[in-house]
C-alpha positions as CSV (number, residue, x, y, z in Angstrom):
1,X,0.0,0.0,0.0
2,X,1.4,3.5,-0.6
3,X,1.8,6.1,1.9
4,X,-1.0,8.4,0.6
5,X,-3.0,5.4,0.0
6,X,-2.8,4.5,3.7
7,X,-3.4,8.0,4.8
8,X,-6.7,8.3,2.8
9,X,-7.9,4.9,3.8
10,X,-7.5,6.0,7.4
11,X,-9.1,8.9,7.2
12,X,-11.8,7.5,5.1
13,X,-12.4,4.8,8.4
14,X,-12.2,7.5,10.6
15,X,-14.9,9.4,9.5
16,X,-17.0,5.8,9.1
17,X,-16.4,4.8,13.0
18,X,-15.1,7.5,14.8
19,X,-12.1,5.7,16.3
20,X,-8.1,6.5,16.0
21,X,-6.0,5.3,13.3
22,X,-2.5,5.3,12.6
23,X,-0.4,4.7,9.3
24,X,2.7,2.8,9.7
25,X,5.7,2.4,7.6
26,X,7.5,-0.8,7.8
27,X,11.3,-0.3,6.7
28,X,12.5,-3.8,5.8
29,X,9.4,-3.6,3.2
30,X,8.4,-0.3,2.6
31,X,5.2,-0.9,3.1
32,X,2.5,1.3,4.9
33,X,-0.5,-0.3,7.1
34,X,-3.5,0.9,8.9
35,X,-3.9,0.3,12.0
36,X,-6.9,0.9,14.5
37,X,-6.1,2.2,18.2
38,X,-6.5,-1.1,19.5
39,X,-3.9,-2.8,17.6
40,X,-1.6,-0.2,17.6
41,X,-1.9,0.4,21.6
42,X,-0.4,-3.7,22.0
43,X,2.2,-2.9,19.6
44,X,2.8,0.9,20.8
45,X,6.5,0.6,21.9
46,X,7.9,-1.1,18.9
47,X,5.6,0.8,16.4
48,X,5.6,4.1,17.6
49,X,8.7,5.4,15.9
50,X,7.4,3.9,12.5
51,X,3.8,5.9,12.7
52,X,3.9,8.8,9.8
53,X,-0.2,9.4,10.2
54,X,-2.5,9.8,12.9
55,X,-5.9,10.5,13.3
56,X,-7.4,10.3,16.7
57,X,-10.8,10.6,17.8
């Protein structure tokens, strides 16, 4: 997925549910994911230097 992909896409679910999304970049790949607040908060301490996107609710 590409980085303004990811971006629009969570936007686009934040405005459908109301909840916090993040986009993350994964190095190794270069690869970008959404990820809700939930999955991002068990991940937070190895993720949160990769986020480049954030919408919170």
């Amino acid at each position: 997925m590409t980085k303004q992909y990811a971006i629009d896409m969570a936007k686009k679910l934040f405005r459908e549910n109301s909840k916090s999304y993040f986009v993350i970049w994964f190095p190794d790949s270069n690869e970008y994911a959404v990820m809700d607040q939930d999955e991002f908060v068990k991940n937070k301490d190895e993720l949160n230097k990769w986020v480049v996107f954030s919408i919170e609710g």
